[in-house]
Structures are given as structure tokens and as C-alpha cells.
N, C-alpha and C positions, 0 to 999 in steps of 0.2 A: 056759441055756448061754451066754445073751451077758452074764450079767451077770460070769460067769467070766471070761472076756476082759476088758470093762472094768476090772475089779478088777486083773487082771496089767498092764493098761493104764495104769493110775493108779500101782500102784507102778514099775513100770520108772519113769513119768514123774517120780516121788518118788525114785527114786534119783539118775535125770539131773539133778534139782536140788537136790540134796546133793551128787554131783559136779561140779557147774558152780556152786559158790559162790552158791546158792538163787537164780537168774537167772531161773528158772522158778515162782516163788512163786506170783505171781497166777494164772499158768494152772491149777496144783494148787489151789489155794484154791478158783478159781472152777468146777473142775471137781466138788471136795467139795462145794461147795455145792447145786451141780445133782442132784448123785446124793443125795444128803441128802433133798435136795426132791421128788426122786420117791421116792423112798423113803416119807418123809410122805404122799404124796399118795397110793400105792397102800393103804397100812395103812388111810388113811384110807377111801375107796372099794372095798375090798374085798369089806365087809359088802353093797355094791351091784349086786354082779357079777352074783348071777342074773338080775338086768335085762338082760343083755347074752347069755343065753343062748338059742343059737340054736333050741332050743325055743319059748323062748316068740318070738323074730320069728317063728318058722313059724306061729305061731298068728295072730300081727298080720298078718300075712300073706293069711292063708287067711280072715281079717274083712274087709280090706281087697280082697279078690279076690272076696266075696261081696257087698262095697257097690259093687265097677267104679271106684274108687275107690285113688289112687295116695298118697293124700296123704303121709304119712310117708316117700316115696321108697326105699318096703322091696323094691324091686326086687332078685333076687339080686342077691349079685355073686362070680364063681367066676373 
């Protein structure tokens, strides 16, 4: 849902510097650039994700609650 927004974001801002004699270049550029780059970044770490599924913290969890042991700071957080 937000990346819809940015996208409507980025062109309105692509218009207003087409209307404004490209006054706005660098900040469209450097915004491309950034969305680009997470773009990259996601593709890239995606194949990573189930690391980050809260399965398996509940498991890390429930290791670290059976050692009395906090280390990873896998405290909820709600």
C-alpha cells in the first residue's frame, strides 16, 4: 500500500519538475535512486525472510527462556 503512494509521490514530483523548468531534478534523481536501492535490496534479501519469521523467534524464544538467558534481546515487543 505505501509503495502506491510513493510511486503517485514521485510522479506528481516528476511533473512539478517538468512544470518548473526541471528545478527539481536532483531531488527526483535522488529520490530514484533510493527507491531503486531498496528495491535491490529487497530482491536481494527476500530469499532471507523466513529468518525473520515470527515462528521461528518464538522458537528462539522459548530456547532462550529454557537457558534464563536474554541474550539475543528477543523480548516481545507488542
Amino acid at each position: 500500500m505505501h509503495g502506491h503512494r510513493i510511486c503517485i509521490a514521485i510522479q506528481v514530483l516528476q511533473l512539478l519538475n517538468t512544470i518548473c523548468c526541471q528545478h527539481f531534478e536532483r531531488i527526483c534523481s535522488q529520490m530514484n535512486r533510493n527507491i531503486n536501492s531498496a528495491v535491490q535490496f529487497a530482491n536481494l534479501y527476500k530469499t532471507y525472510i523466513f529468518l525473520f519469521d515470527d515462528l521461528n523467534m518464538e522458537r528462539l524464544r522459548a530456547v532462550a527462556r529454557e537457558a534464563g538467558v536474554d541474550a539475543f534481546n528477543l523480548s516481545e515487543v507488542h
